[in-house]
N, C-alpha and C positions, 0 to 999 in steps of 0.2 A: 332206618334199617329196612332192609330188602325181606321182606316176608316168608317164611319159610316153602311155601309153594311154588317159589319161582327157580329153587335151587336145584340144583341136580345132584344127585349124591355122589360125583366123581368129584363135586367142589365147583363147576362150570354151570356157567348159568346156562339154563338149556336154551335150545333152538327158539327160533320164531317166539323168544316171550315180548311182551309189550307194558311196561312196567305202568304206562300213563300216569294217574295221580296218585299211585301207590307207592311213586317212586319216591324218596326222601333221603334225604343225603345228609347223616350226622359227622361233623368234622370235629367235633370237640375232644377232648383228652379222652383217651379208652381205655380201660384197663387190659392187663398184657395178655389176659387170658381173651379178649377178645380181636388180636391183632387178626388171629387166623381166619377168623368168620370175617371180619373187613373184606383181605384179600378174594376170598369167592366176591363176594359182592362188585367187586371191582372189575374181577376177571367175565363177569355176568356181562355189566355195561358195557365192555367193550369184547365184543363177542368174535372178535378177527385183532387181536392185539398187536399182530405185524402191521396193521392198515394205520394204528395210530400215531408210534413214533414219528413216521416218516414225514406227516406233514399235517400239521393240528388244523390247518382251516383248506380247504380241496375248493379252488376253484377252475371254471370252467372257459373256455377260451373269450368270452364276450366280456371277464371279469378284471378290471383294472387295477386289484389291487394286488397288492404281489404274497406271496405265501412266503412266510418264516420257517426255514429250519429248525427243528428243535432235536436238543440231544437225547439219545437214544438214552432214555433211565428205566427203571421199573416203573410199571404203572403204581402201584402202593405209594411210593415216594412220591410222584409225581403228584398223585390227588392229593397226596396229604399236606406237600409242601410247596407245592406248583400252583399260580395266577393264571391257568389253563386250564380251561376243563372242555373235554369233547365228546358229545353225546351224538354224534353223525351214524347214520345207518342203524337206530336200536328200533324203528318201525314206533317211533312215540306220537300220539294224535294231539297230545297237550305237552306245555312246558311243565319238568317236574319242578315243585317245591324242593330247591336248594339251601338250606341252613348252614349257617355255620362260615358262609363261606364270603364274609364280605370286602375282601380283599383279593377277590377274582378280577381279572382283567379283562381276560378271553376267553369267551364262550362258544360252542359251538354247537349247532344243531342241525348241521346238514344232513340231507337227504332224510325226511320221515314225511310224518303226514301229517303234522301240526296243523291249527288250521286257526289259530289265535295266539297271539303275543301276550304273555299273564307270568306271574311267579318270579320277575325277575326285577320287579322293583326296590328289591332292596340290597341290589347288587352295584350300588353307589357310584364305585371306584370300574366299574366297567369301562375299557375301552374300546373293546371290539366285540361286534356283538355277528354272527353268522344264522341266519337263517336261510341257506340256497337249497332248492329243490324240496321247498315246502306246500302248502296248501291255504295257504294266508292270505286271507281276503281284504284285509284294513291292516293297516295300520296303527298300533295300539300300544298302550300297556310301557311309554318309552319315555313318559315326563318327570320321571325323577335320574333318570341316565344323563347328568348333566355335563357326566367326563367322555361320553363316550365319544371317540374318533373315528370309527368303522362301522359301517350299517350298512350288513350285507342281504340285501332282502330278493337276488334273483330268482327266477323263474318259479314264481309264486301266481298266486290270481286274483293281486293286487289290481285295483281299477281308477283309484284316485291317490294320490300323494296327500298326505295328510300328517295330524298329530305329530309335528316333529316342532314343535313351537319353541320347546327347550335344550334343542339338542344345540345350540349355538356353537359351540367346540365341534361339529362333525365334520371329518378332513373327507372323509370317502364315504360315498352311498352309493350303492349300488341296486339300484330296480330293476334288471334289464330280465326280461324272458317273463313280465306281465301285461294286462288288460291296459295299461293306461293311458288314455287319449289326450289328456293335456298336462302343461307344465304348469305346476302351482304350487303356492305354498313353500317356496326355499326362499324369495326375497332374503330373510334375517340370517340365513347363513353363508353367512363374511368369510367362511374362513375354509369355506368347501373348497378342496383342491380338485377330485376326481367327482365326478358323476355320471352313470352310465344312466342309459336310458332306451339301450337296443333292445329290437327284438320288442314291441310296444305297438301302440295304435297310435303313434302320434301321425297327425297331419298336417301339422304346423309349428313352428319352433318359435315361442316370445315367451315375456314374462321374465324373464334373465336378470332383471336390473337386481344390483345389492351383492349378484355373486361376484365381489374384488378380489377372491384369491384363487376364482377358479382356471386351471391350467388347461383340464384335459376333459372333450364333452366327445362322451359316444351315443352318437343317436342313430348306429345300422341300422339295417331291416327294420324300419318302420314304413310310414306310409307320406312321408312329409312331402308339400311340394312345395313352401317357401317358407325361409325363415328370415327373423327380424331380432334385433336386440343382441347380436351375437357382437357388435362393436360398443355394447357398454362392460363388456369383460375387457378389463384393463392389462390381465394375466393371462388371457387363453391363450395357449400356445397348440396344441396338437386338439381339430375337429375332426372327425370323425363319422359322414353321411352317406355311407357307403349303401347300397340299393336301398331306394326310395323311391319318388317319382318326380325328382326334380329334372325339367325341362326347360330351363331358361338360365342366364344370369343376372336377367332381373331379378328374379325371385329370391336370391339370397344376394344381391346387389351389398346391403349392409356387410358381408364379411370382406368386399372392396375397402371399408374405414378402418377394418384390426391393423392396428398395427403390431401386434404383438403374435399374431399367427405366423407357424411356420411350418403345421403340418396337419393337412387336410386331405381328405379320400370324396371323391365322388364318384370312384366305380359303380356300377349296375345302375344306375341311374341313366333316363333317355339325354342329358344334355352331354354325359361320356360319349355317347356316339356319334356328336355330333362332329363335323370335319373341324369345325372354329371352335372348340371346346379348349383343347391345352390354351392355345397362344390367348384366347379371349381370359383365363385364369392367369394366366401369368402378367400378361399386361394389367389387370387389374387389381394384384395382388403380390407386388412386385416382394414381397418380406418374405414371401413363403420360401422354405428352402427342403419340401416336399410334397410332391402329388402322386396321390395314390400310392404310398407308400417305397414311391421312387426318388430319388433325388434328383433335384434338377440343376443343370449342367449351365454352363453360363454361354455354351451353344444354343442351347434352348431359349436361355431369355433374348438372344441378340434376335433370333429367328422370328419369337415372339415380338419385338417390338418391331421390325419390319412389318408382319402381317397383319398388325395393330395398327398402325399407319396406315396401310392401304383398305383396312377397315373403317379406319374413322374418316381418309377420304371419300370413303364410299357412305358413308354415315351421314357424311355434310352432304355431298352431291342428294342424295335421297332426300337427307334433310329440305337441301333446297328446292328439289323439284315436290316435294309434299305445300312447301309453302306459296310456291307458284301455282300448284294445281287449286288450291284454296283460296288465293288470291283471285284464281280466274273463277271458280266457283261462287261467292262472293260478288264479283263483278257482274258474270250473268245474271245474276240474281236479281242485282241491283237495275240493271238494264231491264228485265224482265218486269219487273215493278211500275220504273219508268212507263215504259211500254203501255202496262195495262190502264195506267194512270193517263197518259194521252191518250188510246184508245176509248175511255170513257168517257173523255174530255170530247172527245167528235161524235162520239153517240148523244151527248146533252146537247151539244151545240146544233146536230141535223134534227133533233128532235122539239129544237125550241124553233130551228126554220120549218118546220112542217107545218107547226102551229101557224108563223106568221103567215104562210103559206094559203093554211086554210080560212083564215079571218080576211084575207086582202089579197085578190088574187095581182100578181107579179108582170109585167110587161117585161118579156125574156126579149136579150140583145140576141139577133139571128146572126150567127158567124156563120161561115162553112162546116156544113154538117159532116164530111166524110174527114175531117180530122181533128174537131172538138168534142166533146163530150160535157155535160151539165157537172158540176163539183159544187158542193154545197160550201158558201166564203167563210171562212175560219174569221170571224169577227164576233166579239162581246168578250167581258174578263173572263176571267178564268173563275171558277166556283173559289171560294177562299178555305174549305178543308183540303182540295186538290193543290190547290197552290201552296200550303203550308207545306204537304205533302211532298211538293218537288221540290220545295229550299229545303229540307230535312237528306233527302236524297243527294243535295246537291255536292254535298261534301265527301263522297265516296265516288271513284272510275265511275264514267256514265255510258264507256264503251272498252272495247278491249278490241286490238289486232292482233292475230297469232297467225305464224308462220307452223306447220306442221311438214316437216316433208315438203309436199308436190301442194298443200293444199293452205289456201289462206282466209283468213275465217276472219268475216269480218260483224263484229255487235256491237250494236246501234250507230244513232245514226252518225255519230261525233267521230266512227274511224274510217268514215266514207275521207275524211282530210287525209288519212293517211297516203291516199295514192298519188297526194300531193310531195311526197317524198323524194327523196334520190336514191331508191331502188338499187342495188346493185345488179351489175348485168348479169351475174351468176343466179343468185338468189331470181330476179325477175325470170328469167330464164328456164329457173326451177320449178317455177309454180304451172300447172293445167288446172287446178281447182279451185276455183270463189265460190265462196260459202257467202251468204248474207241470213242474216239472222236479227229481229226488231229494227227494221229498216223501212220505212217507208219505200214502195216499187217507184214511185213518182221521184225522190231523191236519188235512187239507186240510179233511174234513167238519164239525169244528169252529168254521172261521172262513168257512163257508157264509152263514152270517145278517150275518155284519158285510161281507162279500163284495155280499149282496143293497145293502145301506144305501151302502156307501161307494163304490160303482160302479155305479149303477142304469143303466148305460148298457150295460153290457155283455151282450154276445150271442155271444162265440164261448170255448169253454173248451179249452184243451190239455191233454192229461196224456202226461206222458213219464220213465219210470223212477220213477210212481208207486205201485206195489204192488197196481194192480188184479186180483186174481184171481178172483174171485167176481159173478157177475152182481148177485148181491141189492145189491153198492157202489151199482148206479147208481142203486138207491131216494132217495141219498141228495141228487142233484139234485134232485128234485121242490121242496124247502125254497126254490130261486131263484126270483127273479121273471119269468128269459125266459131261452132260449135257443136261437138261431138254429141254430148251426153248433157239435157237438161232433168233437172227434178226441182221438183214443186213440193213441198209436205204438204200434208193437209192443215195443219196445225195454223192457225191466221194466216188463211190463204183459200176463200171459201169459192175462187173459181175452178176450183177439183170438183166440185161437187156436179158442175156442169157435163152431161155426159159426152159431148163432142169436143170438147178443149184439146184433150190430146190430137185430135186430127185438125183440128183450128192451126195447133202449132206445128204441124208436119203442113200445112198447105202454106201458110204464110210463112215460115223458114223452110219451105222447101229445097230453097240454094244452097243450103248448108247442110243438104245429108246426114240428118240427126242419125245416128245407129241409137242409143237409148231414150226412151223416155222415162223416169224414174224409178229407171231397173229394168226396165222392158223392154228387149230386142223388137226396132222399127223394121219391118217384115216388107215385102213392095204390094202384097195386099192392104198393108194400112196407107202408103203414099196413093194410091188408086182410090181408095175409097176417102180419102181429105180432098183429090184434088175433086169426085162426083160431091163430095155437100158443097165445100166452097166456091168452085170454079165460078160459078156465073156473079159471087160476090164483088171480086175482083172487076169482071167485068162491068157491072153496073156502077161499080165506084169510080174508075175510069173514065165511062163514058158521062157521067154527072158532075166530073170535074172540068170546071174553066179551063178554059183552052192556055191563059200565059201558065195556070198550074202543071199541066199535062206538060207545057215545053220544059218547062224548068228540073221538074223529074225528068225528064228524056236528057236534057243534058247534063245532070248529073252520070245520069247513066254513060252514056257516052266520055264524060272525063275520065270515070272508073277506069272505062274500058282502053282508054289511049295511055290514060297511066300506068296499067298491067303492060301494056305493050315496050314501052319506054323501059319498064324494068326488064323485062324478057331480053332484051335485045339484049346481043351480044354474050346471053350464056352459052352455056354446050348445051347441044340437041336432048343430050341425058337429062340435065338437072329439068329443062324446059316440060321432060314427058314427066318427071316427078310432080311438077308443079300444077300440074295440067287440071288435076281437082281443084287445087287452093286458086286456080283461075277463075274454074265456072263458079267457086262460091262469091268470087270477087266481083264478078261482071254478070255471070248469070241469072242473078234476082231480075226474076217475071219488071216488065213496066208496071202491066195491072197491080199484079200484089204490089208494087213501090205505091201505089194511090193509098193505098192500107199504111195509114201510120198511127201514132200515137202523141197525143198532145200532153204534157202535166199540167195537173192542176194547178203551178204555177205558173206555167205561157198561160195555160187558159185564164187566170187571173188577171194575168199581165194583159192581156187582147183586150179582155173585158173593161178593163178599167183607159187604156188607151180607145178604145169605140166609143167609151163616157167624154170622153176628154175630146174624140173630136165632136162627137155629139154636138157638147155645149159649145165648144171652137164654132161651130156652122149657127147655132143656134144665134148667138152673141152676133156674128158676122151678121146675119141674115140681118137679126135687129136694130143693128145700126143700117143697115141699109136701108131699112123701111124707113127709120125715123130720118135719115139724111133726104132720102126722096120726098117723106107728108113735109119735111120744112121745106126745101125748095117751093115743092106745087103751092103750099100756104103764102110763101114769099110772092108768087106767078100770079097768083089770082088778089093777092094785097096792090101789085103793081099795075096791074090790067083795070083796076078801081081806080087807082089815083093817077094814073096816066094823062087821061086827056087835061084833068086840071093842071098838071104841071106844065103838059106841054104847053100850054096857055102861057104861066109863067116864065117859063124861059121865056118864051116870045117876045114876053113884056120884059123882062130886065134887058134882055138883048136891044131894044130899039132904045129903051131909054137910055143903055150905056155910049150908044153910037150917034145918039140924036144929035149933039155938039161935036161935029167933025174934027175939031181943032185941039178941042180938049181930050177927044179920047186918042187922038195918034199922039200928044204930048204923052199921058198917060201912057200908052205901052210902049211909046220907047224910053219913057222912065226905066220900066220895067225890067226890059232887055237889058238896060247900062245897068240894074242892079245884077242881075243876074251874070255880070262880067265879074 
């Protein structure tokens, strides 16, 4: 019963009352004299009685579950005889204690201030239970509601999804307009058709598995930016991620497996604005038969599957040059390893000659000094951690050739073979840049002249972690037919460090009109200032060279130059004036500077070892010659001893074989008739 201070005496319950726990509701048999006081009581609760009829449960646009009509009756009947009751807008801070009434279905408690779920546990037969625009922090007070089918709990300041362990029959729930940041706790309901969950702090979508009969998930205005588990709903049909912050479709990749989706929103989200956003949805979600609350036309999927193709060949091409870029990556790598492993391998080896060096001193072979150089002989094994090292290695590219554009890039030493190729003339053509990269400069200098032939185009050289240490290497470009622009890295290549190199190589390739040095415009104050250090270099190297050496340079020179002539002939005067630099680079190399060259450690090997070879040739010669002269002179002075005695003996057998006249001319013409 409603207390007598909440009435008004017109029979209306007054203004602004708030019945809270004083509120109790007797539905049992009344006597008739109390029909009349009921009625205020009734007319109290529902303090706007137009607002009732028209619709018993009021929801708001983010709410999925739909409102029932009910017929316009009196409210008296209604409480008395009606599975509805609606206590919405009475400003109650708690659920009142209901009596009497356990054949209720539909409850209502929209809009108040509640701020705990209590009082209604033994409202059994409950189906629909309303609490939107309340103040509900948890979840509570709902484990004997074992019928219930509707849980309407929005825009409350709910934080965690909880306590619903027995709600197994729940078709609809509704959370959306709270605090809650993650999905939990619904695994066990099977049989959940609708669930909202807009308007929340979620940031991520999982957790889903067990819901088998859910159709329809709204997760607007949250905060999510990938979700997962949404292809174990075997019945979702219509999602709902309208502004979020989803920016990719990897990140919800998983709603590519529903097959049972057909209608999803991703408006106000960053991957809506992207230009590949429809067609990359539609190609991968080929079932849907709505986006963004539009329908899609079967123009749109032809369009989409076009743009999808030329996506996914752009997906492969990308794909492929990702695995090529990796591949080559990998490969340097591998070379670069090499590299440091023979580079260590020469630093043991000059460090174990220095020793022998210093214990025994060496009787050096004298070549000609102006174009050999000392190299310390690569002989003894190899260390056996280093050598395991390079069979480990050995099974992966130990070089790589790339073609770039204009520039050809070659690492280590195994794609110096490449220039052994059949080049196209286009592609050869193409190229003005050699790159060299873990190269030995002494091999590099080898494949100089097939370099010239099979690239005559080229004008700019790289060397990087090639072994440059010595000025006198750069002799060994002069052999090219042109070059523009040379660089050096610093990076294993420790003759940078030297501070005249740059002008070393403007004095010695001076025929070739370098314009850069590794990036540096060559100025005519730096060709003046290479040719004042070197000039008189040249000079003394010429003049200290053997006269058949000096002929032999001069008529190379001279073939150079009658060969240029032979070709010229017979052009137009034009092409002749164009050519006229790629002339003097051809024939113009100084004499002097040609005395300036470079030897590899391999001829120098090669000499050395043939100087050994005639060495002992002469030595062997020589020794037999001695020993054939000491035996003659031994024979000379044996016969000069036994001489006169012989001569004695002849004498003697001579008189005695002639002393019988008769018998010895029988005897020899015996002899004669044998001899017939």
């Amino acid at each position: 019963m409603i207390p007598g201070k909440y009435r008004s005496v017109s029979g209306r319950a007054a203004n602004n009352v708030n019945c809270g726990l004083h509120l109790v509701i007797q539905t049992s048999s009344l006597p008739e004299k109390n029909k009349v006081r009921f009625k205020k009581v009734e007319f109290k609760l529902n303090k706007d009685p137009s607002s009732f009829p028209g619709r018993l449960l009021q929801h708001d646009l983010e709410r999925n579950y739909s409102s029932r009509q009910g017929d316009h009756i009196n409210l008296v009947k209604k409480i008395l005889y009606s599975d509805r009751l609606s206590l919405e807008r009475q400003k109650l801070t708690v659920c009142p204690i209901i009596n009497g009434e356990d054949h209720l279905r539909l409850l209502n408690f929209q809009h108040n201030f509640i701020t705990q779920i209590q009082n209604i546990s033994n409202l059994q037969k409950l189906i629909s239970l309303d609490f939107y625009d309340n103040q509900i922090e948890e979840i509570s007070g709902l484990s004997t509601l074992r019928c219930l089918r509707v849980l309407l709990l929005g825009k409350n300041r709910i934080k965690k999804i909880s306590n619903l362990e027995n709600l197994k029959s729940l078709d609809v729930l509704d959370l959306h307009g709270n605090q809650i940041t993650k999905i939990e706790n619904i695994n066990h309901l099977c049989e959940l058709r609708v669930l909202n969950l807009a308007r929340n702090f979620l940031s991520h979508v999982d957790n889903l598995n067990g819901l088998d009969s859910l159709t329809e998930l709204n997760l607007r205005h949250n905060q999510i930016t990938f979700v997962r588990d949404v292809d174990n709903l075997p019945c979702l049909q219509h999602l709902f991620l309208s502004f979020n912050n989803i920016s990719s479709f990897d990140s919800v990749s998983c709603l590519a497996d529903s097959s049972s989706l057909s209608d999803i929103t991703f408006d106000g989200n960053p991957i809506a604005q992207e230009s590949w956003y429809k067609h990359t949805v539609l190609q991968n979600m080929m079932q849907l038969r709505q986006l963004d609350m539009k329908r899609i036309t079967e123009e749109e999927r032809r369009m989409a599957s076009v743009l999808a193709k030329k996506e996914e060949e752009k997906k492969r091409e990308s794909h492929k040059q990702s695995l090529l870029k990796e591949k080559k990556r990998l490969t340097i790598n591998n070379v670069a390893r090499q590299w440091d492993l023979q580079q260590q391998r020469v630093a043991n080896i000059a460090t174990n000659e220095d020793r022998k060096d210093s214990d025994s001193p060496q009787d050096p072979c004298q070549i000609d000094g102006s174009t050999l150089s000392a190299f310390p002989e690569e002989t003894g094994p190899l260390d056996s951690g280093l050598n395991n090292a390079l069979q480990g290695l050995s099974v992966i590219d130990t070089y790589l050739v790339e073609v770039d554009g204009d520039t050809l890039s070659l690492y280590g030493s195994g794609a110096l073979e490449s220039l052994d190729r059949n080049w196209s003339v286009q592609t050869a053509g193409m190229i003005t840049t050699v790159s060299f990269t873990f190269i030995e400069f002494d091999e590099i200098v080898q494949v100089l002249p097939k370099l010239k032939i099979k690239f005559p185009n080229s004008l700019h050289l790289k060397f990087k972690e090639t072994n440059l240490v010595m000025l006198q290497q750069f002799n060994a470009l002069a052999q090219l037919r042109r070059i523009d622009q040379l660089t050096i890295d610093p990076q294993g290549n420790p003759v940078v460090n030297f501070t005249l190199w740059k002008y070393y190589v403007l004095f010695r390739l001076s025929h070739f009109s370098m314009q850069k040095i590794n990036g540096t415009e060559v100025t005519q104050n730096d060709m003046i200032m290479a040719e004042r250090l070197f000039g008189i270099l040249a000079h003394v190297a010429s003049s200290e060279l053997p006269q058949y050496r000096l002929i032999s340079i001069l008529g190379d020179a001279r073939k150079k130059q009658f060969r240029y002539l032979l070709e010229s002939k017979g052009k137009k005067p034009g092409i002749i004036n164009e050519e006229n630099n790629d002339s003097k680079r051809l024939v113009g190399e100084n004499t002097n500077r040609a005395t300036l060259n470079y030897t590899t450690r391999d001829f120098y090997n090669e000499k050395l070892e043939e100087i050994k070879e005639k060495k002992k040739f002469c030595k062997t010669y020589v020794e037999d010659l001695v020993k054939e002269a000491t035996e003659i002179n031994m024979k000379n002075e044996a016969l000069q001893k036994l001489w006169p005695q012989m001569f004695i003996e002849l004498v003697r057998d001579a008189v005695i074989e002639i002393r019988n006249k008769n018998s010895y001319m029988k005897l020899c013409l015996q002899q004669i008739t044998d001899q017939k």
